[in-house]
C-alpha positions, 0 to 999 in steps of 0.5 A: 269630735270637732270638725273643720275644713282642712286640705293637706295639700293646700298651703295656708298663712301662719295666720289662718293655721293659728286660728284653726289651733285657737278653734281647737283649743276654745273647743277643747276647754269648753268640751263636756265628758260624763265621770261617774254621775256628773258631767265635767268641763275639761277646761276645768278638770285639766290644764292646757301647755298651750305652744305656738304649735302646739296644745298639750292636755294635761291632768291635775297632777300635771301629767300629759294626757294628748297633744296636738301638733300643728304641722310646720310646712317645709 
């Protein structure tokens, strides 16, 4: 799991909440999980529908498995 510093209270640049989704998607594709007997790259296993506020992991058969959202502020 992946973990940053996040307050929900406090307010943050567009800028700063971009990066904090460019952080969770090079983890994400980096990530490593053991199938079976081997272990696999889910940036190779898996695609990525990347958005502007948004990451969605799908699998090879295009078929959506998680996404995260970037809460837009009111």
């Amino acid at each position: 799991m992946a973990y940053f510093p996040f307050d929900r209270n406090k307010s943050y640049p567009d800028i700063e909440r971009y990066a904090m989704m460019e952080t969770v998607l090079r983890y994400l594709v980096d990530f490593t999980y053991k199938r079976r007997n081997a272990t696999e790259c889910l940036g190779v296993t898996h695609s990525f529908d990347v958005r502007e506020n948004s990451i969605t992991i799908k699998t090879i058969n295009d078929v959506p498995y998680l996404t995260i959202h970037l809460i837009a502020e009111e």
